[in-house]
Residue, then its C-alpha position, 0 to 999 in steps of 0.5 A: x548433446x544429441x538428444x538436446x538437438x533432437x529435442x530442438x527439432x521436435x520442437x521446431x517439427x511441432x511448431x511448423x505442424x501447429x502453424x501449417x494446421x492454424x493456416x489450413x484451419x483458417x482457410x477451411x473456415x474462410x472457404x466455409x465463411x464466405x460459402x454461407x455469405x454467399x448462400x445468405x446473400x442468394x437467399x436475401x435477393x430472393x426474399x427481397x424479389x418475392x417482397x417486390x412482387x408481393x408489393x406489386x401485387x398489392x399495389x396493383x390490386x389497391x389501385x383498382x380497387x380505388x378506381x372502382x370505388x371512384x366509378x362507383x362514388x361517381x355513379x352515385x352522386x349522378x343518381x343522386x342529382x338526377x333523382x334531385x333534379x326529379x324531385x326539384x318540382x315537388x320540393x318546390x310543390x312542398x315548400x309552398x303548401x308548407x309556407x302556407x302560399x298555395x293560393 
């Protein structure tokens, strides 16, 4: 009958050591799992940092780009009336030779 005991407690001795492995195991992958949750979140706040950035950037850079456009849009249209204003004597000049009213 002692070998049946024996065998009981080799039993019970390969399930505490099955448990004790299956606890140990899962603390290591926990331990690992949350080492990467934390290692891919570091890596996302990066990311996201150098997209903010590169958003400034852009967002700075078109913005500029748009005023100059403006200034020179403005500039522009000032030559433009003022050669018109230039001009506003020979159109007139034009128009009567053409209707034929240059008496």
């Amino acid at each position: 009958m002692d070998l049946f005991e024996w065998i009981k407690d080799i039993e019970r001795l390969y399930e505490n050591l099955i448990k004790n492995a299956k606890d140990i195991n899962l603390k290591d992958i926990e331990g690992f799992r949350d080492q990467q949750t934390k290692q891919f979140e570091t890596f996302i706040e990066r990311k996201n940092e150098l997209v903010n950035d590169a958003l400034i950037t852009l967002t700075t850079s078109g913005d500029s780009q748009i005023n100059e456009f403006g200034d020179q849009i403005d500039k522009a249209i000032n030559k433009i009336e003022v050669k018109f204003q230039e001009e506003m004597g020979n159109l007139h000049k034009i128009i009567i030779d053409e209707m034929g009213l240059d008496f």
